[in-house]
Phi, psi and omega in degrees: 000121162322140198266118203311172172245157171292128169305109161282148192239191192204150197199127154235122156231148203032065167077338181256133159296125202255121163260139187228146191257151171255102174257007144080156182116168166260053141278184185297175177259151179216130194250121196240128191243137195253173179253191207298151150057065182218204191197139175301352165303333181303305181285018192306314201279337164282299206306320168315307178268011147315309199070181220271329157292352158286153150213123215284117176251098233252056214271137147276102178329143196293129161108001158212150220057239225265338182262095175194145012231120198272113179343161169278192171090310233273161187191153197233031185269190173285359159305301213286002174255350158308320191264338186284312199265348181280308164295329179288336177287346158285299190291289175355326189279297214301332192280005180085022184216033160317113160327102206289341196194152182244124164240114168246153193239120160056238194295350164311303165314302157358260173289349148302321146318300182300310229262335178286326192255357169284295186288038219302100180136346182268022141229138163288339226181132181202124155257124161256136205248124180039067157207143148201061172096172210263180178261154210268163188219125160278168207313326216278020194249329183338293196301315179312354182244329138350264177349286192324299195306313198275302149029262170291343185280298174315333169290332174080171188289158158213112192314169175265183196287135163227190218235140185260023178206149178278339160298323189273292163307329177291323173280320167287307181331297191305308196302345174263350166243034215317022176220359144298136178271172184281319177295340188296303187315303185312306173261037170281299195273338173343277200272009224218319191280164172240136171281150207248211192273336178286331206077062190229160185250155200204155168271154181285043204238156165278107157324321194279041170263280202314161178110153191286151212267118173322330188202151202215129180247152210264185177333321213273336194248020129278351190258331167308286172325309171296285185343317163309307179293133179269357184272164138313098192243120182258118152260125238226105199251079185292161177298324199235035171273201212249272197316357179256012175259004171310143170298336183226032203300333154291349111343286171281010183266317178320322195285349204253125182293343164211052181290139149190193216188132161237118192302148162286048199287168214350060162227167189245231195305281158328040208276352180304292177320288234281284186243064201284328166301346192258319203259333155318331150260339183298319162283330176303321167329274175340270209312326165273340143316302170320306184297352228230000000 
């Protein structure tokens, strides 16, 4: 039998529209924030193997899935989703469904890091999934990525590609992700392309999502930044992944006051996907030590 699908939710924050997928139930609430050019959807097939003591709350980040279509004017960096996730985590509370643990993938992880260690205490629980923080740039590299960003501003978007298959998309996913399996890829797409007017398939992302990110920070205000969190922080470590390839990731695992880490084996970046049963005990494990 097929597996119900989550209740989409509709949230405006600072004016723009926030999707959130609701996978329902009566457990804690858990807020799973997805990385760049994914979706919360992504995180269905774990939340699922959570079971009924969890109940999986799913954001899409503005300008992708279900939060479109975002006004013109509008910018897509780790600010502004920084200021997207500090309100919505207000209105969440006012509705009774304060997040018992915040879990983030890749840039998800990102900003959950800035919102714990800028606000240090408005999150209790934080799993990170292949994340610890962005990769760092010293200042005096600014103005040239200035530069870039203004650039790219002048050139305008350039949409993406779309597919004449959902088959067809799953293989540019991999090739853009050479450490995606191929079934992790399917179910990447699964749930996430829209059939456009031609009758083609398309990813859900706001063109003005590409381009490079305005400011880049250096070692020293990640290491500053952990240091700061008052939460619980798990970090959940793939084998073939990305954070452990930071020039100081030990170092920042080092900086964080109740840090601790469980290796992932052999899944990479993708471990949501890749392995979602794997990575669905690896938090339970936590969450219920937490809960207890």
């Amino acid at each position: 039998m097929k597996a119900p699908e989550p209740a989409a939710r509709s949230f405006r924050i600072q004016g723009l529209p926030l999707r959130i997928w609701d996978h329902g139930g009566e457990g804690r609430p858990l807020l799973f924030l997805h990385g760049f050019l994914d979706t919360g959807r992504s995180f269905d097939e774990a939340v699922r193997a959570l079971g009924p003591a969890w109940r999986g709350l799913c954001l899409d980040w503005r300008g992708h899935g279900g939060s479109r279509p975002v006004p013109e004017g509008a910018s897509f960096h780790q600010l502004d989703h920084l200021k997207d996730l500090t309100l919505l985590l207000d209105r969440l509370e006012e509705e009774g469904l304060a997040p018992f643990a915040l879990v983030g993938h890749s840039l998800g992880g990102i900003v959950a890091c800035l919102l714990a260690g800028s606000l240090p205490g408005r999150v209790q629980r934080l799993i990170l999934v292949d994340s610890l923080g962005a990769v760092a740039e010293e200042p005096g590299e600014g103005p040239a990525r200035l530069g870039a960003v203004l650039e790219r501003l002048r050139q305008g978007p350039r949409p993406f590609r779309t597919f004449a298959s959902p088959e067809a998309a799953a293989r540019r996913v991999r090739e853009n992700n050479p450490g995606l399996t191929e079934e992790g890829a399917r179910r990447m797409v699964r749930s996430i392309l829209e059939r456009t007017e031609d009758g083609r398939y398309a990813f859900p992302f706001d063109p003005r999502l590409r381009g490079p990110s305005p400011v880049r920070w250096p070692e020293s205000f990640w290491r500053r930044l952990l240091g700061r969190i008052e939460a619980r922080v798990h970090v959940l470590q793939a084998e073939y992944g990305y954070a452990d390839r930071l020039p100081d990731a030990e170092g920042r695992f080092r900086a964080l006051r109740r840090g601790s880490r469980r290796l992932l084996e052999g899944v990479g970046h993708h471990a949501h996907l890749d392995a979602p049963g794997l990575l669905a005990r690896a938090m339970a494990a936590f969450l219920e030590e937490e809960a207890s």
